[in-house]
N, C-alpha and C positions, 0 to 999 in steps of 0.2 A: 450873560457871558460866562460868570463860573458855571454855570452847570451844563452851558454847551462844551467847554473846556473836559467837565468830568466825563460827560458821554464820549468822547473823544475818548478819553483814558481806558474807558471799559471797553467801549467796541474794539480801538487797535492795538489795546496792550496786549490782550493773547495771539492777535495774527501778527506783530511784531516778534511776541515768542517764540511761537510756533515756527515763526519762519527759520530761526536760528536752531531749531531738531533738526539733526543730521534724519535723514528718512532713512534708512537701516538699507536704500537699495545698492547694489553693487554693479553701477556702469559698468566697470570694466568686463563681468559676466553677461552683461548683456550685451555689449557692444559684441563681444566675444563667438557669443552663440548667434548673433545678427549677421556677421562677417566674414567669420574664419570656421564656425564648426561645419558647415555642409561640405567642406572639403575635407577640413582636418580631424573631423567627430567633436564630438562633445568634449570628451576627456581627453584627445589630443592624439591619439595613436591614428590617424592618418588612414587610407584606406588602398591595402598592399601594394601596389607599384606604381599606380597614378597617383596619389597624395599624400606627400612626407608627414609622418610623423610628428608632433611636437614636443610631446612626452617623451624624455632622456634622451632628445635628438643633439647630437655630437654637431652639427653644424650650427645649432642655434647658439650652445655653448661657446664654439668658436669666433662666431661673427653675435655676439653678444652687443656690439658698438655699428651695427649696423640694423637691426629689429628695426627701427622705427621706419628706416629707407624700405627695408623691405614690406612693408606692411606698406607706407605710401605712391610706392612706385612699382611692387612688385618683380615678379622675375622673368626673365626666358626661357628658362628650364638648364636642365647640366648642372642639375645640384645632388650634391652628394652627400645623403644623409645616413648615419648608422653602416657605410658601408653597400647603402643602397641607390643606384641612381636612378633619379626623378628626370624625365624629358619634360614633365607637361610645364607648361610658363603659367603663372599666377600672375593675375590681373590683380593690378596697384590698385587701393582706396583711396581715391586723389580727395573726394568728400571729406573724409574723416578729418576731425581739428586735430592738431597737436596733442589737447587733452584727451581724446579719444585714445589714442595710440599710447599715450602712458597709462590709461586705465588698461587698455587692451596688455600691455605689456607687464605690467605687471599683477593682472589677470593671472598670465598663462606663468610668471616665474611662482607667484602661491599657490597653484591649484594644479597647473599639469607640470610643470618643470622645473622644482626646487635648486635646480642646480643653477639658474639665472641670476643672476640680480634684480632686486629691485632697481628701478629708475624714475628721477627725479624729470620734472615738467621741462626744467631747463637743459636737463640731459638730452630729452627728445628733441629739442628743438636744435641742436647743440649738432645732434646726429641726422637731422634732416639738414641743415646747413653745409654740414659736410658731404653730403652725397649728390648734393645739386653739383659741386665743385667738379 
């Protein structure tokens, strides 16, 4: 019995370890380049008159408490970004979980749009609640 006990100890002590290493990857990058960069590029500058921008885009800035709905449910077009207006409508990721959308989100406020805020898990959900309404 102790020494089945001890094998036990050695085989699952380091896949219990291991499990607790964060893996160095960055969802919200990939969620990001899965989802949103064939419209909006890579790095976020959008592609000239059909797909807004996301980098230093003033409406993202604005509607900062709406990201998550927009990412979810998407738009109609008639959006005014930098001064530029967008007709085409962006199809909602109705798939994506809630945590998606806050990696996705604050993805793009560290890497393409400094001027966001980060946002918390509860935040998104917080903002997906209020846009069903």
């Amino acid at each position: 019995m102790k020494l089945a006990r001890t094998f036990l100890y050695i085989i699952l002590g380091p896949v219990i370890v291991c499990s607790c290493i964060p893996s160095g990857r960055d969802y919200g990058k990939e969620m990001y380049e899965e989802k949103c960069a064939n419209c909006h590029g890579i790095e976020g500058d959008g592609l000239q008159q059909l797909y807004p921008p996301l980098k230093n885009a003033d409406y993202l800035e604005q509607n900062q408490d709406k990201l998550a709905c927009l990412i979810r449910f998407g738009t109609q077009g008639g959006l005014v970004v930098n001064g530029v207006k967008f007709e085409g409508k962006m199809e909602g990721q109705h798939l994506l979980s809630d945590v998606d959308i806050h990696n996705i989100i604050n993805y793009i406020s560290k890497n393409i749009n400094p001027n966001l805020k980060q946002v918390t898990i509860t935040e998104v959900g917080d903002q997906l609640i209020d846009c069903k309404e």
